[in-house]
N, C-alpha and C positions, 0 to 999 in steps of 0.2 A: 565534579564541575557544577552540576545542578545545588549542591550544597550551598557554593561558595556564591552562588548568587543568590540562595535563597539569605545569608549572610550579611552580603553588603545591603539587598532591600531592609532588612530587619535592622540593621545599624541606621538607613537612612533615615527610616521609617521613627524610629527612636528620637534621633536629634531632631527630624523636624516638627514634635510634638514637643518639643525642649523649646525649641526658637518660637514658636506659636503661641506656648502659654502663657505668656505677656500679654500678646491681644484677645484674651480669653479669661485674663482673670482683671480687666482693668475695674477699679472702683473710683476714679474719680476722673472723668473726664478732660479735665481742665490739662491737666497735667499727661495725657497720652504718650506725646512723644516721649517727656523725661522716664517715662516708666519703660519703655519699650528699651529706648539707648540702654539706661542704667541694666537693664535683663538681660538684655542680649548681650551687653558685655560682660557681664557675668557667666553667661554660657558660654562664650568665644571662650574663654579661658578657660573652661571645664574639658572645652575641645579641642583645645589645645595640648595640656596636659593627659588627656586620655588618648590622644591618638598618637604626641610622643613616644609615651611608655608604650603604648600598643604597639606601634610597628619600630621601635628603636631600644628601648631602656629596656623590657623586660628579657627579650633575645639578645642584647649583648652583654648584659648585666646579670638580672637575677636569677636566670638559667643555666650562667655558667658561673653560678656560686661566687660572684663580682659584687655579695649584697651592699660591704658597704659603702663602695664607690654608686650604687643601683641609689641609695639614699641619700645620699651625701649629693648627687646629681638632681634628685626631686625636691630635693631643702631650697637649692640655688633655683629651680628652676622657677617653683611657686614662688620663694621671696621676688625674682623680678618681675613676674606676670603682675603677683600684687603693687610694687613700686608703679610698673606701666599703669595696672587699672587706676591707682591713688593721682596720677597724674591727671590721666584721662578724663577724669572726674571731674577739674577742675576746668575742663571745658564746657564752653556756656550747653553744645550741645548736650552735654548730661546735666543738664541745669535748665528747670524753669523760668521767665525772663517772657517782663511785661515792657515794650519800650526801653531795652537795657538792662532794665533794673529788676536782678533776680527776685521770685516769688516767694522760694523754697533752696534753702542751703544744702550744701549735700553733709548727710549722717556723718559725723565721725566717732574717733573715737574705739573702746574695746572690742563691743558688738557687734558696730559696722566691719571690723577687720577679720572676727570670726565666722561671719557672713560671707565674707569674700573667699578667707581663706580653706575653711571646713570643707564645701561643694570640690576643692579643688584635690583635697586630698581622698577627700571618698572616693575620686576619680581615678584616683592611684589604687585603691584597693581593690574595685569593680574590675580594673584592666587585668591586675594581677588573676584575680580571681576567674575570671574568662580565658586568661592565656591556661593557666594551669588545667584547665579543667578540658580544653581542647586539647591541649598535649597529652592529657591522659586518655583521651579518647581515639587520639593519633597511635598513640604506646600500645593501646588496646586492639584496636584494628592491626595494628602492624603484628600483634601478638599470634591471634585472633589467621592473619594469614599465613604466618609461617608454621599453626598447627595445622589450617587446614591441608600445606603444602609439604610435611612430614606423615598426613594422613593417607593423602594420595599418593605419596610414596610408597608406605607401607601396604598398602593395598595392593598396587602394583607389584609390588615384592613378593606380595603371598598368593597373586592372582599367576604370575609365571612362576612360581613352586607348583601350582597346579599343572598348568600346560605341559612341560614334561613329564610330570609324574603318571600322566597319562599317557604321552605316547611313549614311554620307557614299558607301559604295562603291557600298551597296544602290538607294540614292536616284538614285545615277547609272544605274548598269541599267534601274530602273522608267522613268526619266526617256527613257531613248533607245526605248521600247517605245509610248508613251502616240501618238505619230504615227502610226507604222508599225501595232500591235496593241493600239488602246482597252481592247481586253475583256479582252484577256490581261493586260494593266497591270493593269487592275482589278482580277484574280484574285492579281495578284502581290502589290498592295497587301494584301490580306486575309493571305496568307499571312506580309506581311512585320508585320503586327500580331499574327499569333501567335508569332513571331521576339522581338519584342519584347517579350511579354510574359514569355517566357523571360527575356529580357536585364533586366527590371526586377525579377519576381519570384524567381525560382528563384535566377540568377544572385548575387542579396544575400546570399546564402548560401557560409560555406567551402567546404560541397562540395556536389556534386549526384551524382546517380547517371550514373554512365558513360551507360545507356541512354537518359537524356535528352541528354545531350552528344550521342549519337551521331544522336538523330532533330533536333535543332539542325539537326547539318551534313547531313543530306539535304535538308530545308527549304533551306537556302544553298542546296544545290548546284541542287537544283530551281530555284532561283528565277533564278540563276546561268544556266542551261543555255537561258531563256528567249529571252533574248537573241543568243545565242552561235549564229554559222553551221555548217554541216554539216562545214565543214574540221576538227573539235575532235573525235579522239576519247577520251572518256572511262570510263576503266576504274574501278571501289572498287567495295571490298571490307570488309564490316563485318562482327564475327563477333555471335551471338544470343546476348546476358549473360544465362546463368542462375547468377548470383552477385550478392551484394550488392557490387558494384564504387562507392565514388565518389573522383572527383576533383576536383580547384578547377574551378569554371565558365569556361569560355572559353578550357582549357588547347589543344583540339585546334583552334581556328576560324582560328587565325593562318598553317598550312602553307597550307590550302585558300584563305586569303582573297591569300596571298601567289601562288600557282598561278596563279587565276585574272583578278589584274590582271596580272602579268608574262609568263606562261607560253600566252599564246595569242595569235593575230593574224589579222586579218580575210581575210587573204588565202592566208599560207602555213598549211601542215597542223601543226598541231600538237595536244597529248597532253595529258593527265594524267593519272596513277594513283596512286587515293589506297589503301592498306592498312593494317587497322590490326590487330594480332593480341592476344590474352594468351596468355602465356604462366607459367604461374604466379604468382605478384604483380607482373607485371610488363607493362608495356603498350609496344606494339612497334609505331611509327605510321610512317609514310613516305609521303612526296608526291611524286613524280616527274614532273617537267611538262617540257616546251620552252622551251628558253630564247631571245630573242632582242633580243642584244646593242647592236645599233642602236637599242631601242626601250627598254632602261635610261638610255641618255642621256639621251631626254629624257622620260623618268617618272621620281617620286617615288618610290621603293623603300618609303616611307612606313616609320613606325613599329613593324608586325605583328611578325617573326623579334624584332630588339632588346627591343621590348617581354617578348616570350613566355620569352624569356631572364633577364631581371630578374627577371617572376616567378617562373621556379621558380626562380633562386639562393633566394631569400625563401622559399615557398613550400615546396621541394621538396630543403634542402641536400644534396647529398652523394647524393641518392637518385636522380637522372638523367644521361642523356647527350644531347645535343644537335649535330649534327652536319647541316655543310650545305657542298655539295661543287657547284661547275659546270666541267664540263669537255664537250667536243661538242657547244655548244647543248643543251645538258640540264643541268638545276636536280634535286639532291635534297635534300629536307632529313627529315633521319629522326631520333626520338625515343625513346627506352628509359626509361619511368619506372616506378619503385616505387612501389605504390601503396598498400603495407601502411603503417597506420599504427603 
């Protein structure tokens, strides 16, 4: 809206430095009026035909490929404008006249007709040229929000592949506890209803504050560690956000959720350390767990790392590094995001 006004001023703005400079360029006094008439009908006419074609001939015409009826329309149109001004002219008001009796004749002839006529068709080309170049800016923006609005889709898309793939992991945990530890289950389940209310409310949102991310995955890990034998030892590290930090919901849950199904086993000893630092705009996450190789063949590697991927290409262009390395039975997957917006 603000555009379309910023628009008609600049349009007005335009023609009434067209209408003025008559009284702005006069060099001979005597003849004031006849200079002003003769200009300004000369402009009427440029304004006329411009604003024709601007709001009528080039949208029903030469947009829908109508070009040569769009020209055959402007041929007739200037030939009478120029007829009416040839008349026009012929009144004494465009004519100097001392006591009747004219001063100064009006021009005729080739010049005077190319004078008339030229300004009228440059006026056809200028309109063209303005419609087209708004319509491509129209085409662009329309462009422009139907990616933004396949982006947010996608995102969306890959943002609930996350939310179950958690609580399908979670549910499994709770589930191996409710034999062995009723009560403990019970306690788990409560905690995993304040998880989820994360996951529904907060979560709908582009971003959340880091410091909620981060007490998320304590919750996880707590609830994680429930289950989990005294072979696991675990080491994180989380730093105390006294800034307004946020990032997209769910960005950090994918290392740890990846850690914890692959990176531990009931019998042999294994690790995880999770660290996450800032470092001026820049957030510095790494998950270092045990790997063991036997026990990917016959697990699901599941959707988590690929997911967390896609989103921040979307998310996060050009602003992160994503890096995941195994080598000695050991898994690291480390992250470097920007977080200024």
């Amino acid at each position: 809206m603000q555009r379309s006004y910023l628009a008609i001023l600049l349009h007005g703005f335009l023609w009434l430095l067209a209408f003025l400079y008559p009284l702005f360029s006069l060099d001979d006094i005597s003849n004031v009026q006849y200079i002003i008439n003769r200009n300004w009908l000369s402009v009427t006419s440029v304004f006329l035909v411009f604003y024709i074609n601007y709001f009528v001939l080039v949208n029903a015409y030469f947009f829908k490929r109508k070009k040569l009826q769009f020209y055959i329309i402007n041929v007739l149109l200037i030939a009478v404008l120029f007829f009416l001004i040839q008349y026009f002219l012929t009144w004494n008001a465009f004519n100097p006249s001392i006591n009747g009796i004219r001063t100064r004749e009006v021009r005729s002839g080739q010049m005077s007709s190319i004078q008339l006529i030229l300004p009228m068709i440059l006026s056809v080309g200028m309109c063209v040229g303005l419609k087209i170049n708004k319509k491509l800016n129209k085409n662009q923006l329309a462009l422009q929000q139907v990616k933004q609005a396949q982006l947010s889709a996608e995102i969306k898309y890959l943002k609930y592949q996350v939310q179950p793939h958690f609580l399908f992991n979670t549910l499994n945990n709770i589930y191996a506890l409710v034999d062995s530890s009723p009560e403990i289950a019970k306690e788990s389940i409560h905690d995993l209803s304040k998880m989820m209310r994360y996951l529904l409310h907060d979560s709908s949102t582009n971003k959340v504050p880091l410091a909620k991310e981060i007490e998320f995955l304590e919750r996880y890990i707590d609830l994680m560690q429930l289950r989990i034998s005294s072979s696991l030892t675990l080491e994180k590290s989380f730093p105390v956000i006294n800034r307004p930090i946020k990032i997209a919901p769910l960005t950090l849950i994918s290392f740890i959720e990846n850690a914890f199904k692959h990176g531990i086993d009931a019998v042999q000893d294994s690790f995880i350390k999770i660290e996450l630092k800032i470092d001026n705009d820049e957030i510095q996450y790494s998950v270092i767990n045990s790997s063991f190789p036997e026990k990917e063949k016959v697990t699901n590697s599941g959707i988590g790392l690929k997911n967390l991927k896609k989103r921040l290409e979307l998310l996060y262009p050009n602003k992160f590094e994503l890096f995941t390395k195994e080598e000695n039975n050991i898994f690291k997957a480390t992250l470097i995001l920007n977080f200024k917006e």
